[in-house]
C-alpha positions in Angstrom: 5.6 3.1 -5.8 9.2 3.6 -4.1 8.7 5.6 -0.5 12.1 6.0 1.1 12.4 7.7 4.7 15.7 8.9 5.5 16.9 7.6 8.6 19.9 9.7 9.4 21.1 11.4 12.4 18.7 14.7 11.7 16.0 13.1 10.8 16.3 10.0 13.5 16.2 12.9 16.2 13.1 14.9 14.0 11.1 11.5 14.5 12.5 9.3 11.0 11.6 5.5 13.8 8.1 6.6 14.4 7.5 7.8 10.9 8.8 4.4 9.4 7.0 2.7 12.1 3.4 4.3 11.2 4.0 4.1 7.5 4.8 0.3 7.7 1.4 -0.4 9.6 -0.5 2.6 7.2 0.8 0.6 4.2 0.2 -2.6 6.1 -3.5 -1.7 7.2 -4.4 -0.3 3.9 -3.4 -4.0 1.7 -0.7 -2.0 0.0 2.1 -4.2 0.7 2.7 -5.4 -2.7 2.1 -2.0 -4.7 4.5 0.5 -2.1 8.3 -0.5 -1.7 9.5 1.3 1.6 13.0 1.5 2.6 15.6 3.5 4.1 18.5 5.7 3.3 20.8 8.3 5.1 20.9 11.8 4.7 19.5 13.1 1.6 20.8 16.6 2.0 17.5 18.7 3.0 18.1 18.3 6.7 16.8 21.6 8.0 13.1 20.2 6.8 11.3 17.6 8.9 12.0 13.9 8.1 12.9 14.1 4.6 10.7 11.5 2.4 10.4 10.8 -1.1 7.7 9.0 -3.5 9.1 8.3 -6.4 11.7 10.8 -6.4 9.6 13.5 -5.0 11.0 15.2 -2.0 8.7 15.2 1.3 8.9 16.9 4.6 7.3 14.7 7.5 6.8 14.4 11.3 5.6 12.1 13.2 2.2 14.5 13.8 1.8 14.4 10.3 2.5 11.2 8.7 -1.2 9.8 8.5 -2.2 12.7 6.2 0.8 12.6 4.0 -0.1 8.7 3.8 -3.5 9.7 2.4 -2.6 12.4 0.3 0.6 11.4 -1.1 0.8 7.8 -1.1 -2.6 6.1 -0.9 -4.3 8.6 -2.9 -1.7 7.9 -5.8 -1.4 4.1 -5.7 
């Protein structure tokens, strides 16, 4: 499963660090390592939305508040 988290200047001030930073230790925690490839990108053109994700493709809207849920619903729910 691809997860990329957009890490440009919109998104870096809408919370893009902390979201990478919980994903990492969500995917970490959860012994997903090997099945979720996260990485980064710049802007992704959606930048009025919250931190723009995507899995596989999909486009998500994230914030720091709510990046445990969409782990659970969207990524480890899926994998």
């Amino acid at each position: 499963m691809k997860v990329t988290v957009c890490i440009g200047s919109s998104c870096h001030i809408k919370g893009s660090r902390q979201v990478v930073e919980q994903l990492q230790q969500l995917v970490a925690d959860n012994g997903l390592k090997e099945k979720v490839d996260l990485g980064g990108t710049f802007c992704m053109g959606k930048c009025q939305q919250g931190v723009c994700v995507t899995v596989d493709d999909q486009f998500y809207s994230v914030s720091p508040e709510t990046t445990e849920e969409f782990f659970n619903n969207n990524i480890k729910a899926k994998v």
